[in-house]
C-alpha positions as CSV (number, residue, x, y, z in Angstrom):
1,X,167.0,-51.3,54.7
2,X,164.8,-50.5,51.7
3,X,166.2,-49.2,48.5
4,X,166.6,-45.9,48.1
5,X,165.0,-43.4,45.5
6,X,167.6,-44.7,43.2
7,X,166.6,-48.3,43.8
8,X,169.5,-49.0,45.0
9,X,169.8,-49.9,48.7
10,X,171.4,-47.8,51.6
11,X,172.4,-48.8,55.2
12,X,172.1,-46.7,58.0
13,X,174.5,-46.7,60.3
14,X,173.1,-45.8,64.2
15,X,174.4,-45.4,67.7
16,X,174.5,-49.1,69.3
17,X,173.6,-47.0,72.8
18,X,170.7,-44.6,71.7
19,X,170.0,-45.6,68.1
20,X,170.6,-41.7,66.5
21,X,171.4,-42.1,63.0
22,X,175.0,-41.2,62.7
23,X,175.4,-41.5,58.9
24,X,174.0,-43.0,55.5
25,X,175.9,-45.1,52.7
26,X,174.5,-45.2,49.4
27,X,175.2,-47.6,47.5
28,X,174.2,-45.3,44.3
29,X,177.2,-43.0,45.6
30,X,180.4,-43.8,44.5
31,X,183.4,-45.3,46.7
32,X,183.5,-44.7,50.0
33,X,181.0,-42.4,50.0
34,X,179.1,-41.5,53.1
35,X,176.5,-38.7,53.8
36,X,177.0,-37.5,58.0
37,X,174.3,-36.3,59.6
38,X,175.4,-33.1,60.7
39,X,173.4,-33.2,64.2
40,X,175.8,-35.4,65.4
41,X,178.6,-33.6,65.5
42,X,180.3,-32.3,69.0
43,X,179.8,-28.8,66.8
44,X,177.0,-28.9,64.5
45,X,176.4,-25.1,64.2
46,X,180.3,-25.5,62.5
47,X,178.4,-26.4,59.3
48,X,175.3,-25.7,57.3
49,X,173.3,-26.6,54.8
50,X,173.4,-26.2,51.2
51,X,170.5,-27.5,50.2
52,X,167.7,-29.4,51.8
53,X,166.7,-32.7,50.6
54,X,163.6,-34.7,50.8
55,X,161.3,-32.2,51.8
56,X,158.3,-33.8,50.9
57,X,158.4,-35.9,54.2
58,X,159.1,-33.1,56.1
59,X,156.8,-32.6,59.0
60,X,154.6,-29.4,59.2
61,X,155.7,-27.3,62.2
62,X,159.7,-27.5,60.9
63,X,159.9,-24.1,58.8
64,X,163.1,-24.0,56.5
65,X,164.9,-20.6,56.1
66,X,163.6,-18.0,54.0
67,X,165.4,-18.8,50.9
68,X,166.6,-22.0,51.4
69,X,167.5,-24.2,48.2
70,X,164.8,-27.0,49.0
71,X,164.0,-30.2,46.9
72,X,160.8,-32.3,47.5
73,X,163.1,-35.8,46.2
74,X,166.6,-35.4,45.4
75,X,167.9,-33.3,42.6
76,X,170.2,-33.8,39.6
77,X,173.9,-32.8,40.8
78,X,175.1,-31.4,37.9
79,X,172.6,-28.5,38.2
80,X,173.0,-27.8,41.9
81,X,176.7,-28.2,43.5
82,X,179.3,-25.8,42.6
83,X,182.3,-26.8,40.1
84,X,184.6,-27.3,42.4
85,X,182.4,-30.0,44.1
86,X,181.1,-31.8,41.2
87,X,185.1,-32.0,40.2
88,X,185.8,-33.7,43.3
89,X,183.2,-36.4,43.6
90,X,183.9,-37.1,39.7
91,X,187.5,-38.3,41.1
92,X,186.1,-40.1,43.2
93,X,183.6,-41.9,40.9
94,X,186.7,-42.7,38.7
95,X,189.1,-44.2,40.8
């Protein structure tokens, strides 16, 4: 797989039966770190969105909510997730 933004690669992982995407790893993340993709799951309307990423390569006809936090690339963590968040993936960056 090509690097990601960071330049640092990522592997995605997919379905061996249908090749969905199930989930990513970067390897700019730290630990164990995986991102799901949340279409996947038995219940996907159980979780939503905080932010949406990458929407430069989004295609035209897909219309995100009115409102929606949306980023063309990534964006810079400190200035987005909540406290609570940021405290928990800093614990995991250190251990």
């Amino acid at each position: 797989m090509p690097p990601g933004s960071s330049g640092k690669p990522h592997d995605v992982f997919v379905c061996g039966k249908c090749g969905t995407r199930l989930w990513n790893k970067y390897h700019a993340a730290p630990g164990d770190t995986v991102l799901l993709c949340a279409g996947t799951l038995d219940d996907a309307a159980a979780v939503s969105p905080d932010v949406h990423i990458f929407t430069r390569s989004k295609l035209p006809w897909l219309e995100l909510p009115e409102g929606a936090r949306a980023f063309e690339a990534f964006y810079k963590i400190d200035e987005v997730w909540p406290p609570e968040s940021l405290a928990r993936w800093r614990q995991l960056a250190a251990a």
